[in-house]
C-alpha positions in Angstrom: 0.0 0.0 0.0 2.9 2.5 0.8 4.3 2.5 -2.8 0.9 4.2 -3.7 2.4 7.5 -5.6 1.9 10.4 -3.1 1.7 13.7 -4.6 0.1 15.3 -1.0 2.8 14.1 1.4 5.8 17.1 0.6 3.1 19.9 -0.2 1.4 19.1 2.6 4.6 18.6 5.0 5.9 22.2 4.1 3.0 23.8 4.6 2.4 22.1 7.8 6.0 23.5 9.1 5.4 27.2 7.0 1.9 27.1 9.4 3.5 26.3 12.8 6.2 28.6 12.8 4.1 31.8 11.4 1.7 30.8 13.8 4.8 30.6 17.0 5.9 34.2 15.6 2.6 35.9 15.4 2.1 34.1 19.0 5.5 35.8 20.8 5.6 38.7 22.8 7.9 40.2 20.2 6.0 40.5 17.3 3.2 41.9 19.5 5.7 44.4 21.1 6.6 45.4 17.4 3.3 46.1 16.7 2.3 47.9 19.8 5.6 50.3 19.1 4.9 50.6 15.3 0.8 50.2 14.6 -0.6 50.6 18.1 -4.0 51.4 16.8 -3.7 47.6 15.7 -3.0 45.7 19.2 -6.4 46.0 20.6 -7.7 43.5 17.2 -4.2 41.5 17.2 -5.8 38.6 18.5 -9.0 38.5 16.8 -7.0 39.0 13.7 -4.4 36.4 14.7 -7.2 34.4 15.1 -8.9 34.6 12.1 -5.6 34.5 10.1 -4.6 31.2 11.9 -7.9 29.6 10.8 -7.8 31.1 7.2 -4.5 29.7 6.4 -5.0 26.1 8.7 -7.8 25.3 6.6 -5.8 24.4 2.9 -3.8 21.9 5.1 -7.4 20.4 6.6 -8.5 19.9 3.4 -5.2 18.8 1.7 -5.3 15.9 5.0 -9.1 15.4 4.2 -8.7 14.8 0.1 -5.7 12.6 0.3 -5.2 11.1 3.8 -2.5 8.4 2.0 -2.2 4.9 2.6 -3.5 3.6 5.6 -0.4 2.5 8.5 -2.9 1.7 11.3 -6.5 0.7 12.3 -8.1 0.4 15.8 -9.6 -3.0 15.6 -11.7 -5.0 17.9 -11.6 -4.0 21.8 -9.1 -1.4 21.1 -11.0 0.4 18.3 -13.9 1.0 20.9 -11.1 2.0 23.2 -9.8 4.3 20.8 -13.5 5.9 21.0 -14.0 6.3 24.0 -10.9 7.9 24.8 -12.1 10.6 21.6 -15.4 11.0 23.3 -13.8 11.9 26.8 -11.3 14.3 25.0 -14.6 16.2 23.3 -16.1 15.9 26.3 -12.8 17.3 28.6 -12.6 20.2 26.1 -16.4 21.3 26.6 -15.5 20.8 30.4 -12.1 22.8 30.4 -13.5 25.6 28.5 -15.4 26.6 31.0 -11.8 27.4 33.2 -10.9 29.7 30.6 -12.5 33.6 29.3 -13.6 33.0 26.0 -13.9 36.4 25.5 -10.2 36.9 25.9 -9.2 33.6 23.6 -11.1 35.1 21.2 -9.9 38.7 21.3 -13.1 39.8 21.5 -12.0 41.8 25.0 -9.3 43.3 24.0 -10.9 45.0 20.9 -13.5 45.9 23.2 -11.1 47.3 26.3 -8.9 48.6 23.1 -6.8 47.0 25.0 -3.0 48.3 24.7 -1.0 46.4 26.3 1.5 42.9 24.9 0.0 40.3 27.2 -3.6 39.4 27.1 -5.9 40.6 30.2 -6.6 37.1 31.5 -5.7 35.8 34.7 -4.0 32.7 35.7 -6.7 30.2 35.8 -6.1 26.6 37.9 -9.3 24.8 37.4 -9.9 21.2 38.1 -8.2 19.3 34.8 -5.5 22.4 35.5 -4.7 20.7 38.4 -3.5 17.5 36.9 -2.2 18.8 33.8 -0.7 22.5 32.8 -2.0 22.3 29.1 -5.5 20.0 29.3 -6.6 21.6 25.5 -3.1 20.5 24.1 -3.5 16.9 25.9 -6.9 16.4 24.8 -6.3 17.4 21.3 -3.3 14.8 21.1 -6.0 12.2 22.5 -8.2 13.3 19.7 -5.4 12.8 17.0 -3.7 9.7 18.2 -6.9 7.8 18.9 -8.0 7.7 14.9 -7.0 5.5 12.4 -3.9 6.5 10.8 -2.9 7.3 7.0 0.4 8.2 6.1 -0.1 11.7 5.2 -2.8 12.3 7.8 0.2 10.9 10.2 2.3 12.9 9.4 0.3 16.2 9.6 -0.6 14.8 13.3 3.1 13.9 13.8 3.9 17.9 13.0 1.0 19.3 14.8 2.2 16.9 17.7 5.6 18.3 17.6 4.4 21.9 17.4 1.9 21.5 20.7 5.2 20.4 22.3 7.1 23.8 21.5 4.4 26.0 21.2 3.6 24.8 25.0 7.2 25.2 26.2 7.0 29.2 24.3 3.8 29.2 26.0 5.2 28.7 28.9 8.1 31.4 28.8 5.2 33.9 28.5 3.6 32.7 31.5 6.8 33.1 33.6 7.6 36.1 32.6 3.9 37.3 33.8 3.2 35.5 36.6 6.6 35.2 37.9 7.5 32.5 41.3 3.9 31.6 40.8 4.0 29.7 37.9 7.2 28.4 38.6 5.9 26.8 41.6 3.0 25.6 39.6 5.3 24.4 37.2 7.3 22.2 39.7 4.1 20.7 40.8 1.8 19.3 37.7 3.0 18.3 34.7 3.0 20.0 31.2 1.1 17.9 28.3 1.0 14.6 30.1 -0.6 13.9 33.2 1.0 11.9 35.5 -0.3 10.0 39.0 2.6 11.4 41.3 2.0 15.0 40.2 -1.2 17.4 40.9 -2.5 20.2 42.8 -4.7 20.0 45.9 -8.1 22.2 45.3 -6.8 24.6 48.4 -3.4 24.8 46.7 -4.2 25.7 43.1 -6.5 28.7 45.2 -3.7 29.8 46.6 -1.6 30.1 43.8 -4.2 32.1 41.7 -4.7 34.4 44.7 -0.9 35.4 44.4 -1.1 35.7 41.2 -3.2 37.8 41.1 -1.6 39.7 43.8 1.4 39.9 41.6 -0.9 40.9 38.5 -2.5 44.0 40.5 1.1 45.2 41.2 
């Protein structure tokens, strides 16, 4: 099946990379502090517009993936096909549930542009709900749940195998930004519960994950 000519696979691999890093760039603190020195009447829509541009240009790649997925490499079978379900459903599910931790508003951009907001990081606070607890990222662990759990064609894998990679930077940039607003706070969070991958030996008591939002945003009003 792999010597099936595949015209999708390097086209689809270079735009994959070309997406991830303009998306890191327009993501970083510096490009935003460009802007805010140079087209300041632009920052308050930066992230609605960094929004809609990351959805504009992700969507040639969906449907590059979605006309020619490539050979097949893998299929859940039997038990572990409704495995591989039911650990989808719980992702779709977990993202509903871990939305609710988060100001939509502010993902969106939609408060900024409404604030006119002026300055580099967003105005959201440091939020530690309940899957926060066990995991820093729950969105980035869920989506790789998601991906991984689906049959697998070549080219499809390797657009997953990409995006994979890239939720495993873009977390670790991520996560500068977060340090350098929130300080001994995150750090400490940091220490305690794990980036993308939950693990037993590692979480945050309710009482503690309350504490450390009320110093952050302590730190925050100073």
């Amino acid at each position: 099946m792999l010597d099936t000519p595949n015209d999708t696979l390097i086209p689809l691999t270079i735009g994959s990379v070309a997406y991830f890093i303009l998306h890191s760039l327009l993501a970083s603190l510096r490009v935003k502090a460009f802007v805010q020195r140079h087209f300041p009447a632009l920052l308050p829509a930066y992230r609605l517009l960094f929004n809609a541009l990351s959805i504009v240009l992700l969507l040639p790649l969906l449907w590059l993936v979605h006309r020619d997925p490539g050979p097949l490499l893998w299929a859940w079978q039997g038990p572990w096909q409704w495995l591989a379900m039911t650990l989808s459903a719980l992702a779709l599910g977990g993202f509903v549930w871990a939305s609710r931790a988060y100001d939509l508003s502010v993902f969106l951009g939609l408060r900024q542009w409404r604030e006119r907001h002026q300055k580099v990081e967003d105005p959201d606070a440091l939020h530690i709900a309940a899957l926060h607890r066990f995991v820093r990222h729950p969105w980035y662990f869920l989506a790789l749940l998601i991906l991984w759990s689906r049959d697998q064609y070549l080219n499809q894998a390797v657009f997953y195998a990409l995006a994979t990679a890239y939720l495993v930077i873009g977390s670790c940039l991520e996560e500068n930004k977060l340090v350098r607003q929130y300080g001994e706070v995150y750090r400490q969070y940091q220490r305690k519960v794990p980036g993308l991958i939950p693990l037993p030996w590692r979480w945050l008591r309710a009482d503690e994950a309350d504490e450390l939002v009320r110093r952050a945003a302590e730190a925050n009003e100073k």
